[in-house]
C-alpha positions as CSV (number, residue, x, y, z in Angstrom):
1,X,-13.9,10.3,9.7
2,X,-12.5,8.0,7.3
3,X,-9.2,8.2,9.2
4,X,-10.7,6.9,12.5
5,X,-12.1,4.2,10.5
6,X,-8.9,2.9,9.2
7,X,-7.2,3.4,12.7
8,X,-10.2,1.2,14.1
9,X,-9.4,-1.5,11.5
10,X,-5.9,-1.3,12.2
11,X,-5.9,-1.4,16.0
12,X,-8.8,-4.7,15.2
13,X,-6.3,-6.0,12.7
14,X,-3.4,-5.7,15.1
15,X,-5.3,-7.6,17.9
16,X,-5.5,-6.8,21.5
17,X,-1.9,-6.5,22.3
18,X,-2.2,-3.2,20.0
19,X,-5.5,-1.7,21.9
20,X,-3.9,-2.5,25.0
21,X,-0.5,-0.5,24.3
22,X,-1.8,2.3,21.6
23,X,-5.1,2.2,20.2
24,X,-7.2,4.1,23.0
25,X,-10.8,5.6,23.4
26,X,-9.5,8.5,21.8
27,X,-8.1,7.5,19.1
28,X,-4.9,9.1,19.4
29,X,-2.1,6.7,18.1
30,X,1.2,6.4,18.7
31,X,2.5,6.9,15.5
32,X,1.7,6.6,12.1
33,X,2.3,4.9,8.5
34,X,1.3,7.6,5.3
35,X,1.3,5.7,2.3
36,X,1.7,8.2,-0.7
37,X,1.0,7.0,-4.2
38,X,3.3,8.6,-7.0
39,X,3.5,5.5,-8.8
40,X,1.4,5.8,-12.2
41,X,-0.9,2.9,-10.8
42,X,-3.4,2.1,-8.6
43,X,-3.0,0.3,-5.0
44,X,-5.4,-1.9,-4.5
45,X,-4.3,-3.6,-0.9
46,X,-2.1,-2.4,1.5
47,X,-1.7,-4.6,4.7
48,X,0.7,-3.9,8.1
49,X,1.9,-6.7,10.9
50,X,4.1,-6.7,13.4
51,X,7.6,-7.6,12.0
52,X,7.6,-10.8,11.2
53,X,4.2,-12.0,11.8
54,X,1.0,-12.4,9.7
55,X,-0.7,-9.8,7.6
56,X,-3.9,-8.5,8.9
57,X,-6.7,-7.1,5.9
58,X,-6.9,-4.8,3.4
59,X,-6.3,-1.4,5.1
60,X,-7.7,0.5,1.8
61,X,-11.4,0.8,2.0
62,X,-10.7,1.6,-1.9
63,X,-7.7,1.6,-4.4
64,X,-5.2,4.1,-3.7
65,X,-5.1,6.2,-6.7
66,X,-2.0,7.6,-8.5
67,X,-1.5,11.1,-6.2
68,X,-3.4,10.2,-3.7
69,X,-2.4,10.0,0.3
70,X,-3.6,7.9,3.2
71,X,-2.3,8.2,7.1
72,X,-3.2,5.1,9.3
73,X,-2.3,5.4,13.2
74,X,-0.7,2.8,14.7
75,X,0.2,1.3,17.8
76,X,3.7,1.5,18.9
77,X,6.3,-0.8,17.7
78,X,7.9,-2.3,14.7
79,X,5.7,-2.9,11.6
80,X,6.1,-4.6,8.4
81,X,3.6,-3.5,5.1
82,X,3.0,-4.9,1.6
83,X,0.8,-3.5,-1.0
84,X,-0.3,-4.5,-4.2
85,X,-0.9,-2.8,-7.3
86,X,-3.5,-3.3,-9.9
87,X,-1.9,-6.0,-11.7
88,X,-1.4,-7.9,-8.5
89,X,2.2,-7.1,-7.9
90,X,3.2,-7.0,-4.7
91,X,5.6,-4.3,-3.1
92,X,6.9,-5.1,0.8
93,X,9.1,-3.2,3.2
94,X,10.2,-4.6,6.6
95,X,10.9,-3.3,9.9
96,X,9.4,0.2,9.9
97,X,10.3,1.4,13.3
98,X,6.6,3.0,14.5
99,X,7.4,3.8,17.9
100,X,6.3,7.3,18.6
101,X,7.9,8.3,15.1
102,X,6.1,8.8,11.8
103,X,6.7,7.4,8.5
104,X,6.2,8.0,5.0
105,X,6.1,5.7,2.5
106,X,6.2,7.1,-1.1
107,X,5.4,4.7,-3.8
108,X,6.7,5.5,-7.1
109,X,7.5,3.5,-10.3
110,X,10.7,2.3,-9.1
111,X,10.0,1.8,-5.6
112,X,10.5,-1.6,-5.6
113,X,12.2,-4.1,-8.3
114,X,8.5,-5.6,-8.9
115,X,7.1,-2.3,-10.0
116,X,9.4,-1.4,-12.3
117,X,9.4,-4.3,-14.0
118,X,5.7,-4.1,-14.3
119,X,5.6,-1.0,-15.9
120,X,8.0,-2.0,-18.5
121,X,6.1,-4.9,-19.0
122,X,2.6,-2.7,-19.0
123,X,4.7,-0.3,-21.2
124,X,5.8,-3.2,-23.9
125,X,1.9,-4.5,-23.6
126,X,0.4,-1.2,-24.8
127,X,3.2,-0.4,-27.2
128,X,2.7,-4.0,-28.6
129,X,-1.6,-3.1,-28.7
130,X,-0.8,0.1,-30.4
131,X,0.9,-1.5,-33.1
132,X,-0.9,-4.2,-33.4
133,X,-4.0,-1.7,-34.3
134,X,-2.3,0.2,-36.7
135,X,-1.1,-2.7,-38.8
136,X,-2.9,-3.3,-41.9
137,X,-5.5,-5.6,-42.1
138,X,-4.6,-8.7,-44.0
139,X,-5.8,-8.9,-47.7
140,X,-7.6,-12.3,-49.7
């Protein structure tokens, strides 16, 4: 059930060029887009568009946790998709060719340049906290 709800968004977020050539009463898509999550963070938006053009909404209904897996249908053609992570760090790839084929996207700490400098910089944060607690207090 909460597959045909994202395909409905997508097809809505896609506009009627998508219903028209994909998204039918039946809900059988063309193709589709899983996103797996192998990263050691949450997703927190994940948006598609057709290459080049403007992203539609959130896709997630919520975050995407770490080992967890969502399918969206789509429509056939050529897609873009971003996602952001829970720091707000934004991971895109272009020109995923959705026509009749299916992709997988798995996201893992180094998927993209952002994301592994934002869990080095997470990392150095909590290694930085850690000491920071353990250091003694100050004396008068």
């Amino acid at each position: 059930m909460n597959n045909l709800r994202l395909i409905a968004s997508l097809c809505a977020v896609l506009g009627t060029a998508a219903i028209a050539t994909g998204c039918t009463d039946d809900n059988s898509p063309d193709a589709t887009l899983t996103v797996e999550n192998r990263s050691d963070f949450s997703i927190v938006d994940l948006r598609v568009a057709f290459a080049g053009g403007q992203y539609g909404s959130n896709l997630l209904n919520d975050d995407l946790l770490p080992n967890e897996t969502i399918t969206l249908g789509v429509a056939c053609d050529t897609y873009d998709a971003t996602l952001i992570d829970e720091d707000n760090v934004p991971c895109t790839v272009h020109n995923l060719d959705l026509c009749l084929n299916d992709a997988r996207w798995i996201i893992r700490n180094d998927t993209c340049t952002a994301f592994g400098a934002a869990k080095v910089a997470r990392e150095a944060a909590a290694a930085a906290a850690a000491s920071s607690s353990q250091a003694p207090a100050s004396t008068r």
